[in-house]
C-alpha positions as CSV (number, residue, x, y, z in Angstrom):
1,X,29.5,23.8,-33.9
2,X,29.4,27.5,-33.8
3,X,27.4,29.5,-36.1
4,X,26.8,33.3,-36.4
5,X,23.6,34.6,-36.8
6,X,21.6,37.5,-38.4
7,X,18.5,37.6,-36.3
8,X,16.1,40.6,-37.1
9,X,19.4,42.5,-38.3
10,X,21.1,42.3,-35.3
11,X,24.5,39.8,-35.5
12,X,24.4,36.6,-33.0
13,X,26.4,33.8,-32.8
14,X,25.6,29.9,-31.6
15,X,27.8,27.4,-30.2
16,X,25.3,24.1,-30.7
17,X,26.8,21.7,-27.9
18,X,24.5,18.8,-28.6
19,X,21.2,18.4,-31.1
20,X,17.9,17.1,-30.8
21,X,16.5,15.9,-29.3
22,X,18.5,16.7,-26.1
23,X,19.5,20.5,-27.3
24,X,22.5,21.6,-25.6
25,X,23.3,25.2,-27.0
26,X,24.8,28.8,-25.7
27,X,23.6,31.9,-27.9
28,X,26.4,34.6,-27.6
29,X,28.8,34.5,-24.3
30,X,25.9,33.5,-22.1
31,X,25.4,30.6,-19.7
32,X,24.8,27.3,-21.4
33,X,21.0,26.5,-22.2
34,X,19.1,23.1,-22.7
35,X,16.0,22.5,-24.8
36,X,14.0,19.1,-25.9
37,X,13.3,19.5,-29.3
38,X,11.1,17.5,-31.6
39,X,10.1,17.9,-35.0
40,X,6.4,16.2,-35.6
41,X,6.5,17.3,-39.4
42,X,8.3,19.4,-41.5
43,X,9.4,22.6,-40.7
44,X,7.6,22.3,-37.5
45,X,9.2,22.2,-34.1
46,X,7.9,21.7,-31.0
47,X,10.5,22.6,-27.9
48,X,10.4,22.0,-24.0
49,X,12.6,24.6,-22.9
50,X,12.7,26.3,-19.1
51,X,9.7,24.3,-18.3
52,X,7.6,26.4,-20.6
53,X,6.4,24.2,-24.0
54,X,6.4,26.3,-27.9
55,X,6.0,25.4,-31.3
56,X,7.9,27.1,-33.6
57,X,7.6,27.3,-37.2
58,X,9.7,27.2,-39.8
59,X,9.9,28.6,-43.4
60,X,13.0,28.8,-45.8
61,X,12.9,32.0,-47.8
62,X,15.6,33.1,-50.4
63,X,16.9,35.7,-47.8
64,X,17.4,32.8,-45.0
65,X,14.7,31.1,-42.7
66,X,11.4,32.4,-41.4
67,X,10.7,31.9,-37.8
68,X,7.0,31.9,-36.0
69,X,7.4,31.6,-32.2
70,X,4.0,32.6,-30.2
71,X,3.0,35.5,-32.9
72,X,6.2,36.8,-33.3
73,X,8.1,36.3,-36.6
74,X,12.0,36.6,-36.9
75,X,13.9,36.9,-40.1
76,X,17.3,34.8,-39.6
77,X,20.3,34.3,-41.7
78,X,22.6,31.7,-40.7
79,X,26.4,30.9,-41.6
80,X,28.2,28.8,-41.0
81,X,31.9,30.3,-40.2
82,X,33.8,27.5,-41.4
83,X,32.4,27.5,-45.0
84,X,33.9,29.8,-47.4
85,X,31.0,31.7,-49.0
86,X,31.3,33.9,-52.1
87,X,29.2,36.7,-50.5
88,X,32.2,38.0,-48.0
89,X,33.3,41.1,-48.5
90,X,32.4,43.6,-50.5
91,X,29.3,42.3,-52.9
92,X,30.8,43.1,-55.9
93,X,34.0,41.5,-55.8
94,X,36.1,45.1,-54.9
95,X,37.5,46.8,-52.4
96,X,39.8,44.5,-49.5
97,X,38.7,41.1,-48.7
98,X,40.6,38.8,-46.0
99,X,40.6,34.6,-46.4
100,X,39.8,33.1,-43.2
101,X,40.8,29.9,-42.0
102,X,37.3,27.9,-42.2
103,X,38.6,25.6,-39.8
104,X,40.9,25.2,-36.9
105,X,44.0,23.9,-38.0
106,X,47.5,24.3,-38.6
107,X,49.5,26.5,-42.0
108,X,51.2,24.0,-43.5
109,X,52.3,26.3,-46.5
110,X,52.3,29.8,-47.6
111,X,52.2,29.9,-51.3
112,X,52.2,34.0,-51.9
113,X,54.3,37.1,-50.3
114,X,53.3,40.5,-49.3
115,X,52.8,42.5,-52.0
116,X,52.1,39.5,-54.6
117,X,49.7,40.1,-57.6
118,X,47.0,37.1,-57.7
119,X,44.1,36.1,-59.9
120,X,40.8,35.1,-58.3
121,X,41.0,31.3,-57.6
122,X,44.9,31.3,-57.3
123,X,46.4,29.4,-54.2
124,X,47.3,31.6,-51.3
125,X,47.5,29.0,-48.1
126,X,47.7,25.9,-48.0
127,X,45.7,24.9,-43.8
128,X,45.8,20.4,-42.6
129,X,43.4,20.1,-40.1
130,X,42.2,16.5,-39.6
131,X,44.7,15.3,-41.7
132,X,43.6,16.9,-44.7
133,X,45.2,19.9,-46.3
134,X,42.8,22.8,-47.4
135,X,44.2,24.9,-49.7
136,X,43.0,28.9,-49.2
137,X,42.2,30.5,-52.5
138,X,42.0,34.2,-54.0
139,X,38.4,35.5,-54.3
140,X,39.5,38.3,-56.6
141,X,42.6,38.7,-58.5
142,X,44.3,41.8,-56.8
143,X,47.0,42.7,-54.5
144,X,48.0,40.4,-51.5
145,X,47.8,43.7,-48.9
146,X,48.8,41.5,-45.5
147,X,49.3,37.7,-45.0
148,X,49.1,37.2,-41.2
149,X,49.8,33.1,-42.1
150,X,52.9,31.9,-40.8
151,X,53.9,28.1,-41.7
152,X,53.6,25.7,-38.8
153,X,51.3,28.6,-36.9
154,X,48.2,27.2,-35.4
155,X,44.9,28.4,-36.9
156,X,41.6,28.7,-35.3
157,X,38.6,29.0,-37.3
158,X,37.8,32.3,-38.8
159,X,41.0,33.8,-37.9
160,X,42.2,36.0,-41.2
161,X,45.3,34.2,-42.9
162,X,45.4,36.9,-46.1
163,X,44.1,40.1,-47.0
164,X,43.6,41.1,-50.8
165,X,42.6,44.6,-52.2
């Protein structure tokens, strides 16, 4: 499962290869990393990584999750790239905003041209993956600036299928 990540302000991404308590994980392009990790109670881990043994702490916050790792504290915001969120784009609903494929998969239908008006809400593409067709909605009313999606393209996760303004 891959994740991006705000860490401190700076973006990150995670590809999580296996979970606890046999971690198997790569942060950005790097080499492949492995971590034991246990959780004794609540929101307190204690991971065997590189030889070297820590306990991190963990608080949830309204702005993401509060990290304390050997006196150092890092703020961290995770999402999760195949979830559509309502925060994308611009924070108050204007300007251009793209639809992204939350999943690999393949465009089983387009239901909008180039150049269509939509209301927020309104189908736009219609993605199967796993045998189950997602359909891709506006999350504005406005104008359909670009649409990328062709049907019977292959999709991979996050890739833009639509772009509204």
């Amino acid at each position: 499962m891959k994740l991006n990540l705000t860490i401190n302000g700076e973006e990150r991404s995670i590809e999580l290869l296996a979970t606890q308590p046999a971690c198997r994980f790569q942060l950005g392009g790097s080499a492949e990393q492995n971590a034991h990790v246990e959780s004794p109670e609540p929101g307190v881990y204690s991971v065997l990584m590189n030889g070297r043994s820590y306990d991190a702490f963990v608080e949830e916050t309204p702005n993401g999750l509060m990290v304390s790792l050997q006196g150092y504290h890092f703020e961290i915001q995770v999402r999760d790239p195949r979830r559509w969120s309502r925060k994308g784009g611009a924070s108050s609903g204007e300007g251009v905003q793209t639809i992204a494929s939350p999943m690999p998969g393949k465009v089983v239908r387009v239901l909008v041209k180039a150049g269509d008006v939509v209301q927020a809400g309104q189908g736009i593409v219609v993605v199967e993956a796993m045998k189950m067709q997602n359909e891709m909605k506006a999350p504005r009313a406005g104008n359909v600036l670009s649409l990328p999606a062709r049907e019977g393209a292959t999709v991979l996760a996050g890739e833009v299928l639509a772009t509204i303004g």
